[in-house]
C-alpha positions in Angstrom: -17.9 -54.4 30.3 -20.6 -56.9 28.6 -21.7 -58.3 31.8 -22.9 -55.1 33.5 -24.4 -54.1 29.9 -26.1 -57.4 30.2 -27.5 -57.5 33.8 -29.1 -54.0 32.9 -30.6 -55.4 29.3 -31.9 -58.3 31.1 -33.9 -56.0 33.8 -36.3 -55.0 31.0 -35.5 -51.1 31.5 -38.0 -49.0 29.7 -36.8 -46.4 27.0 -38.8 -43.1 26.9 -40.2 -42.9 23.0 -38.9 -40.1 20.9 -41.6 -37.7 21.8 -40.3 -38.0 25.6 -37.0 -37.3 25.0 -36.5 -36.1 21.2 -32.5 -35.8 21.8 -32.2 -39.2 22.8 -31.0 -40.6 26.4 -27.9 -42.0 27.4 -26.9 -44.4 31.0 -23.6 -44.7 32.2 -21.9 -47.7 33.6 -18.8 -47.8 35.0 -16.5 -49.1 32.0 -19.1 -47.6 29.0 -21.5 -45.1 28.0 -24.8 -46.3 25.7 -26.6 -43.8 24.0 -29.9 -44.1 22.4 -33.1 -42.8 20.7 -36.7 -44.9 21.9 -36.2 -48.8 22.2 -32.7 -48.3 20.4 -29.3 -48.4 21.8 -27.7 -46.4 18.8 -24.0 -45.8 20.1 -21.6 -47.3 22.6 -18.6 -45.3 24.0 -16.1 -47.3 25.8 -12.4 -46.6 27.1 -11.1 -47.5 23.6 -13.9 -45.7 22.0 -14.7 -42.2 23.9 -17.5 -39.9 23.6 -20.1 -37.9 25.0 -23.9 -38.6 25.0 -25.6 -35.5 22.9 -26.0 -32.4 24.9 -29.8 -32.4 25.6 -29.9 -36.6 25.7 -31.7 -37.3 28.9 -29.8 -39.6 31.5 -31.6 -42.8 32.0 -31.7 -43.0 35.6 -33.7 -39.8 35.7 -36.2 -39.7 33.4 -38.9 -40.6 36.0 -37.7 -37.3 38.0 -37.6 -35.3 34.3 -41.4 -36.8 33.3 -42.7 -34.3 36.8 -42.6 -31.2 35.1 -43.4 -32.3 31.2 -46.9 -31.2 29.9 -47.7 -28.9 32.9 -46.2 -25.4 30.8 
């Protein structure tokens, strides 16, 4: 669980700021769910610990694909 979490930290991922994603974002792995709001990783669900990210939290992996359509409405 720590070492995936780890691998991923120490890629340098880049958080969208609150004004990007207001509700937060969230990433899966495979053994835990991290939640958070701009540079902070606010909550961790794990198999001992369940949960679900917020409803409108944007998933991590797509935010790039989510950025295409912001500001053009």
């Amino acid at each position: 669980m720590a070492i995936e979490l780890d691998e991923w930290l120490r890629s340098a991922p880049e958080a969208p700021d609150l004004e990007e994603a207001p509700e937060g974002w969230h990433k899966f792995f495979d053994s835990l769910t991290i939640c958070g709001e701009g540079e902070c990783i606010k909550t961790l669900f794990t198999i001992y610990s369940p949960g679900k990210p917020r409803r409108n939290s944007i998933k991590f992996g797509r935010m790039a694909e989510a950025k295409v359509g912001w500001g053009s409405g």
